[in-house]
N, C-alpha and C positions, 0 to 999 in steps of 0.2 A: 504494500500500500504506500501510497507517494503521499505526503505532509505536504503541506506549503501553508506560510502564514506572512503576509504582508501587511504592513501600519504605512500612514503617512497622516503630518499634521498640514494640515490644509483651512488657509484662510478663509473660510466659507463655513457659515451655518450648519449646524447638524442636519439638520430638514433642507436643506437646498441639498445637501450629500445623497440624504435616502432619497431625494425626489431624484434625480440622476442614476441612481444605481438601480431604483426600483422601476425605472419608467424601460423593461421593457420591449417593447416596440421602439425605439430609439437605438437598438443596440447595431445593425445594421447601418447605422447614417456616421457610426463612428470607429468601430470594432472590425478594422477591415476583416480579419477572422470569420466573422456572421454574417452568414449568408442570408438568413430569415429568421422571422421569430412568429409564433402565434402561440394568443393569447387563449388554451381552453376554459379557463373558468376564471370568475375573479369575484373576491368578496375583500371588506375593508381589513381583512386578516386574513387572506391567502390568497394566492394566485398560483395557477397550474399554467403550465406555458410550456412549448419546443422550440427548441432553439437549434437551426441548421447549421452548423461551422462547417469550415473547408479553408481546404490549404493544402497547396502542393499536387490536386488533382484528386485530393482524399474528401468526402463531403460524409458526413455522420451527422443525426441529430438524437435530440434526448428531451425529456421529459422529465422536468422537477415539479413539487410544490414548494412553492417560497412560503414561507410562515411569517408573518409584518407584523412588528408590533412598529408603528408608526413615529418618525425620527428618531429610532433606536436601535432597532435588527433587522435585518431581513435572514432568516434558514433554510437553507437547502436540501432538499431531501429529492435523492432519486427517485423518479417512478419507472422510466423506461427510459430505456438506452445502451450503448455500447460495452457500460462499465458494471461489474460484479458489484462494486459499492460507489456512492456517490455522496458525499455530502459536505456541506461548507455555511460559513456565517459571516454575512459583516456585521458591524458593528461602527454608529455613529458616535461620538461621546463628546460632548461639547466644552469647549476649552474655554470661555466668556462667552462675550457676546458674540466676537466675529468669527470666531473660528473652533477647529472642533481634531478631533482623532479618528482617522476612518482606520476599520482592521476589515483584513477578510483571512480567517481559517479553508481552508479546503482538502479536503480529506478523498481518494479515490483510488480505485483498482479498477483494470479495465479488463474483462472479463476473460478474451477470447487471448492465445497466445501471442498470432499474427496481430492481430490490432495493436497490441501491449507495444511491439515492436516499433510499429508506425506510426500509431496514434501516440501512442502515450507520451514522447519526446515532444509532439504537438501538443498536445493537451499542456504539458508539464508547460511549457513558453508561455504558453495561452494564459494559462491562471495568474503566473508569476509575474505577468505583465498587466493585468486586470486593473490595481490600485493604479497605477499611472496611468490606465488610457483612464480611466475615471478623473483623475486630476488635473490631465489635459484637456479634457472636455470640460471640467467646471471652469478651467482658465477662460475658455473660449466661450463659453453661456455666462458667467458673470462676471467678466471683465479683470478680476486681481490677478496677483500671479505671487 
């Protein structure tokens, strides 16, 4: 199972953070990675959604529910997809008024041998790089840096 845990303190509101991380249908306009997303369910405390990545000619999609508690968490739990386990959390934590601590844990095993081979060095890039395409897109939606 691959670990990864990234932080970064960033000039921006807790609640401008989860609205960015959580918003998505957005992940495609920024994530070159993400091919598509859609959205199967959504209530004020969870959303079920697939999300298509690809890269290098390789295209997989999966199926989480995110669990929201609202400018706080959002948790990831696999429901379908490529990988034997899936799971991951960020986490908003506000630092005053202007700014705040974004974490994301992500936790995963990908099921099949051959995929583990191929994907999983994709996969691993992909997570480990998540906190900054986040941080670079709040740069760019709310002007600081």
């Amino acid at each position: 199972m691959i670990h990864i845990h990234k932080t970064a303190l960033v000039p921006y509101r807790s609640r401008d953070m989860f609205t960015l991380v959580n918003d998505i249908d957005a992940y495609p306009r920024f994530l070159p990675w993400c091919k598509s997303t859609t959205i199967l369910s959504q209530t004020s405390s969870q959303i079920v959604a697939t999300i298509t990545m690809g890269s290098v000619g390789l295209e997989k999609s999966f199926t989480t529910t995110n669990v929201i508690k609202p400018d706080e968490s959002i948790e990831i739990h696999l429901l379908e997809g490529p990988f034997s386990q899936l799971q991951g959390r960020w986490t908003f934590q506000p630092l005053g008024e202007e700014g705040c601590k974004i974490s994301l844990t992500m936790e995963f095993e990908i099921s099949n041998q051959l995929l583990r081979m191929s994907l999983g060095p994709i996969f691993s890039k992909i997570v480990n790089s998540l906190v900054d395409a986040f941080v670079q897109r709040a740069n760019e939606l709310y002007g600081k840096s």
